[in-house]
N, C-alpha and C positions, 0 to 999 in steps of 0.2 A: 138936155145939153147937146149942142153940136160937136160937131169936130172940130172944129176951132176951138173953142169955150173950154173944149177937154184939154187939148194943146198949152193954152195957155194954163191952163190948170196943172201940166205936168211941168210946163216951164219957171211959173212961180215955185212949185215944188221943190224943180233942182236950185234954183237960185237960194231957198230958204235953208236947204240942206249945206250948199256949197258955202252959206254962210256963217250957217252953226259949227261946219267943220272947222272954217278959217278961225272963229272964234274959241272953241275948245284945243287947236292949236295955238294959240296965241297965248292963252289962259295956261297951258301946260311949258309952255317955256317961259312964261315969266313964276310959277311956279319953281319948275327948277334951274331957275336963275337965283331965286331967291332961297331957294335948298342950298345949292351950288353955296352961296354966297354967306349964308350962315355956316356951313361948313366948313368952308377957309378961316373964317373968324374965328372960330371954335378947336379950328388945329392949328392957327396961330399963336392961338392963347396958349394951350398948351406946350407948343414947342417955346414959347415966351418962358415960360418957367421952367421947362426942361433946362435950354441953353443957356437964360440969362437969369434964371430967380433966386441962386444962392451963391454966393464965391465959395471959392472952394478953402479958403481961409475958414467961412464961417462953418461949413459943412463940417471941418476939424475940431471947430469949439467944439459943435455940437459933439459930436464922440465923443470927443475926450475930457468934454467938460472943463471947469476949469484945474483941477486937479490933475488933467491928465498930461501929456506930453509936456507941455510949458512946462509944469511943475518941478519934470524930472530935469530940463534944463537950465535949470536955476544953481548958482554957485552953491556950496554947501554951507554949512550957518560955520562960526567961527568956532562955537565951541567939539565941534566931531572933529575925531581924531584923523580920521582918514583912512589910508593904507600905510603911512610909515608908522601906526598906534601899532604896538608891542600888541599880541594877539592873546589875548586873556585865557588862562585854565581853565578847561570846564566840565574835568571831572577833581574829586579829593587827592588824586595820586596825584594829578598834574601838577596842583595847589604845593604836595609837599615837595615835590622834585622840582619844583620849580623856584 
């Protein structure tokens, strides 16, 4: 091998280097582009159902069920006495003094 022959043999060398470099550059940012890019999907989704996946209407059913708050907002039936009912005895003394 001459000096030249070596030359160009160092020269194809860097070319091949400088080409594998540009290429595992290129492969590592479309990599995490596509990281990047599932990542925003994946915290959008979440924050999708954080902010927007239940009303807070429903979130109330849910606790309280249907028995719960609504139920106690409901008029009283007709037949309870209320608070003007005469307040019943509730020992024997009461019953006779009363």
């Amino acid at each position: 091998m001459n000096p030249d022959e070596a030359i160009q043999a160092v020269e194809l060398a860097e070319a091949e280097t400088a080409y594998r470099h540009q290429l595992a550059r290129q492969m590592y940012q479309a990599g995490r582009r596509d990281a990047e890019a599932e990542m925003a999907q994946r915290w959008a989704q979440i924050a999708r159902l954080a902010a927007h996946g239940i009303s807070h209407a429903d979130l109330e059913q849910r606790r309280w069920g249907p028995g719960g708050r609504a139920h106690f907002a409901d008029p009283w039936p007709g037949d309870f006495p209320g608070r003007a009912a005469k307040p019943q005895p509730e020992t024997e003394r009461e019953m006779e003094a009363g």
